[in-house]
C-alpha positions, 0 to 999 in steps of 0.5 A: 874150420867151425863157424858160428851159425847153427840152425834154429831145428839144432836149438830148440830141444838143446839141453842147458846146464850148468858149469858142472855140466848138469842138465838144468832143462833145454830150450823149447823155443826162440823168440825173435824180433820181427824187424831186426831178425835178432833173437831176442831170448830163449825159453828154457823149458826147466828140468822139473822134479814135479812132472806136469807142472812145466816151468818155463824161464825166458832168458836173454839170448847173451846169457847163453854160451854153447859149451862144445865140451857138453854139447849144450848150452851152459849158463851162469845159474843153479838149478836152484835159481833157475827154478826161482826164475821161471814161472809156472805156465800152461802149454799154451802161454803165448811167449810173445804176449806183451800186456801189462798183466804179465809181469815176470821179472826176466821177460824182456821187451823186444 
């Protein structure tokens, strides 16, 4: 019988896409609140036709549903609005800042 749990090594580089199937980027990392252990939201790492310019979207960790047909995570967006979601960032952009400066619209307080 399949169960439910999967380890964090499986998730991160696990591709995402769409309801067509097509690959719209793959989870780079999890954040995970401290206190509850719950994770809190995924960052997905968008598939970007610009190599060098890394776009990252952090979405709720609700939003994505394994799809077993695709081995992938499958969510409810376009290329299109995935990539108006995510922000530009360097590598080095700490995901679990939470100063007032950083106000993309989907980063959610943990």
């Amino acid at each position: 019988m399949p169960h439910s749990l999967i380890a964090s090594d499986r998730v991160t580089k696990a591709p995402v896409c769409g309801h067509d199937g097509g690959r719209l980027g793959f989870i780079e990392r999890l954040m995970i609140d401290k206190q509850s252990g719950k994770v809190a939201y995924a960052v997905v790492r968008c598939s970007d036709p610009f190599p060098g310019t890394p776009r990252h979207c952090p979405l709720e960790w609700t939003a994505l549903r394994y799809n077993p047909g695709f081995k992938a995570f499958e969510i409810d967006l376009t290329p299109d609005e995935l990539r108006e979601r995510a922000a530009v960032e360097g590598e080095a952009f700490d995901w679990g800042e939470r100063s007032a400066e950083y106000r993309h619209p989907n980063y959610w307080a943990v």
